[in-house]
C-alpha positions as CSV (number, residue, x, y, z in Angstrom):
1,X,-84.5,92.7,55.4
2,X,-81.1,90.8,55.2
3,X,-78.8,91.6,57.2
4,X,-74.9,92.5,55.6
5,X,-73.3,89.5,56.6
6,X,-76.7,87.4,54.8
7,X,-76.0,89.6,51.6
8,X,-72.5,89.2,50.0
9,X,-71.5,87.8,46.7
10,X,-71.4,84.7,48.1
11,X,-74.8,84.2,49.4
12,X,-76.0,85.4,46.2
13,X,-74.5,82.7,44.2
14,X,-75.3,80.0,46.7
15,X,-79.0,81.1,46.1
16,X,-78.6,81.1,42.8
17,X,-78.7,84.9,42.1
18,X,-75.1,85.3,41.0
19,X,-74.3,82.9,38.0
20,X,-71.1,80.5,39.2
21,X,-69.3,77.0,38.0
22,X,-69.9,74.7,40.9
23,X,-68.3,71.9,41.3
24,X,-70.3,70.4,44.4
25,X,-73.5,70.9,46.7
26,X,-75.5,69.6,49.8
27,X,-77.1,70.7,52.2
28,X,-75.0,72.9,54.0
29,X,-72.2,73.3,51.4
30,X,-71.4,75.2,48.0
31,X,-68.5,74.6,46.0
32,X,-67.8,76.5,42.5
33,X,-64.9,77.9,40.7
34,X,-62.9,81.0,41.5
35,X,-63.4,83.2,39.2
36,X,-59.9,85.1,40.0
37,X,-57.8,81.8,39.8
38,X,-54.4,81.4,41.5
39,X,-53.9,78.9,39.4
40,X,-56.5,76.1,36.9
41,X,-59.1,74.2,39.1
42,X,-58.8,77.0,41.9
43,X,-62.1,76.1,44.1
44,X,-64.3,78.0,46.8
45,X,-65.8,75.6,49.4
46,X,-68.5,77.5,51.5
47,X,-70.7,77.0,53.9
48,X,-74.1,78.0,53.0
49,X,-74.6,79.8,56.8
50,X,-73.9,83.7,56.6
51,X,-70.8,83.3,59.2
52,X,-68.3,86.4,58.3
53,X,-65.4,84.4,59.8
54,X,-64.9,80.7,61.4
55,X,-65.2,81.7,65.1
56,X,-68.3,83.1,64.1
57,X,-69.4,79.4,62.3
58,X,-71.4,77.2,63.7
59,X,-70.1,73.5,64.9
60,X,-72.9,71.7,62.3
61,X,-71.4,73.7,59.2
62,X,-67.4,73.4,60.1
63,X,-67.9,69.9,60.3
64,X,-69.8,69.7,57.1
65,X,-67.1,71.6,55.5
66,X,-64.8,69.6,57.0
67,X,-66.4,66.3,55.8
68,X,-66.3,67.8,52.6
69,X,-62.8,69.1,52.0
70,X,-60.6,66.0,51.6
71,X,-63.2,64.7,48.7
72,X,-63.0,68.3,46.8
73,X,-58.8,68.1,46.6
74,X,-58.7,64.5,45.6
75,X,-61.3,65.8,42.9
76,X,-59.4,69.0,42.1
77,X,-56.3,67.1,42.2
78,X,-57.6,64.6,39.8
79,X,-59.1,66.6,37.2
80,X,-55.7,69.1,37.2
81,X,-53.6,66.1,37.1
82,X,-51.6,68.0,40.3
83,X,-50.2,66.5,43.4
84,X,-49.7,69.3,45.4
85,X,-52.0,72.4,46.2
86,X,-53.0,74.2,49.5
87,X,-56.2,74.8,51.4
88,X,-56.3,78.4,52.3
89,X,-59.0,80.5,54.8
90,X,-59.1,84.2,55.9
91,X,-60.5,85.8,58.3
92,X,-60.8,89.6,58.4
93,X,-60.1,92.5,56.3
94,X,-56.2,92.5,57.4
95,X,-55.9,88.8,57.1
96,X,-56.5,89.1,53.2
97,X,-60.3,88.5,53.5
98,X,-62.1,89.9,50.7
99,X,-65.7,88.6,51.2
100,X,-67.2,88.6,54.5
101,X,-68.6,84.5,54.3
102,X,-66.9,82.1,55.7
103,X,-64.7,80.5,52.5
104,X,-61.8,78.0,51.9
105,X,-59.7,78.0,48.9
106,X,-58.5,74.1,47.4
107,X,-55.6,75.9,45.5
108,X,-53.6,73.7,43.0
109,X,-49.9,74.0,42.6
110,X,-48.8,73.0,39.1
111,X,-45.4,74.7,39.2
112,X,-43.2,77.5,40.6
113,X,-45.5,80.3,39.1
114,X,-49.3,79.3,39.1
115,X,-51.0,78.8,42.6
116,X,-50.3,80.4,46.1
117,X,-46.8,81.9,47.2
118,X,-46.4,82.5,50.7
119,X,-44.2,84.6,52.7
120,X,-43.5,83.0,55.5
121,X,-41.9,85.1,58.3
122,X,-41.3,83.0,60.7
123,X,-40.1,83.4,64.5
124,X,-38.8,82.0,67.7
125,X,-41.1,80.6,70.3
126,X,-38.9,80.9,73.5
127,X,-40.1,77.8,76.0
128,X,-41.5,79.7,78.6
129,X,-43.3,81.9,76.1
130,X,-44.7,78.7,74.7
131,X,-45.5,77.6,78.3
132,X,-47.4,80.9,79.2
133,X,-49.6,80.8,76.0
134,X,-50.2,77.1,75.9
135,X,-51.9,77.5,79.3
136,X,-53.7,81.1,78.1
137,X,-55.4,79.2,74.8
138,X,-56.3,75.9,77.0
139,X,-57.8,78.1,79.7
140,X,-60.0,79.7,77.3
141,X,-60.8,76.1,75.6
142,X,-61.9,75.1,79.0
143,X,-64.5,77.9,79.2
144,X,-66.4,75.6,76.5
């Protein structure tokens, strides 16, 4: 048996299951069309590990997906005829994640309407706030 993370929407179309427009493939990599579009061009670039989110991915596939990124916006930006777009990822139910596989959205942004808007609520970082959790995520990074 599979377990749940192996069996989402997404495995199923990297395997071929679920039909999808892909745009690109290797061997650790599946690209295709979003089938709820933000906007014309709107592409999914996953990893074809099961990882629910990208702590949970494994250093082989974020490189590879990493490798692959750049060439999938110069493609969806050529074939859109758009110069700007954005690269989203989620990770969890209350970060907006609605399938639980790793996945990256190349979003075009013709306009003011079609693509992603943001809210951006942004705060303050106080220097010694910065200071104290600067050395609280390098500490951890140390850990390996």
């Amino acid at each position: 048996g599979r377990d749940a993370v192996s069996e989402t929407l997404f495995t199923r179309i990297i395997r071929g299951e679920t039909p999808s427009h892909g745009v690109y493939e290797d061997e650790r990599v599946f690209a295709f069309l979003d089938i709820s579009p933000l906007s014309p061009g709107h592409v999914l670039v996953v990893p074809k590990e099961p990882a629910a989110t990208l702590d949970a991915l494994s250093e082989e596939s974020a490189a590879a997906v990493g490798r692959v990124l750049p060439r999938i916006a110069r493609a969806v930006m050529a074939a859109t005829g758009t110069r700007d777009y954005n690269v989203l990822q989620n990770n969890g139910v209350a970060a907006h994640q609605a399938v639980p596989h790793v996945h990256f959205h190349v979003i075009p942004k013709p306009d003011d309407v079609r693509g992603l808007g943001v809210g951006w609520p942004a705060g303050r970082l106080d220097a010694e706030e910065g200071k104290r959790r600067a050395a609280a995520v390098a500490a951890e990074l140390a850990k390996g």
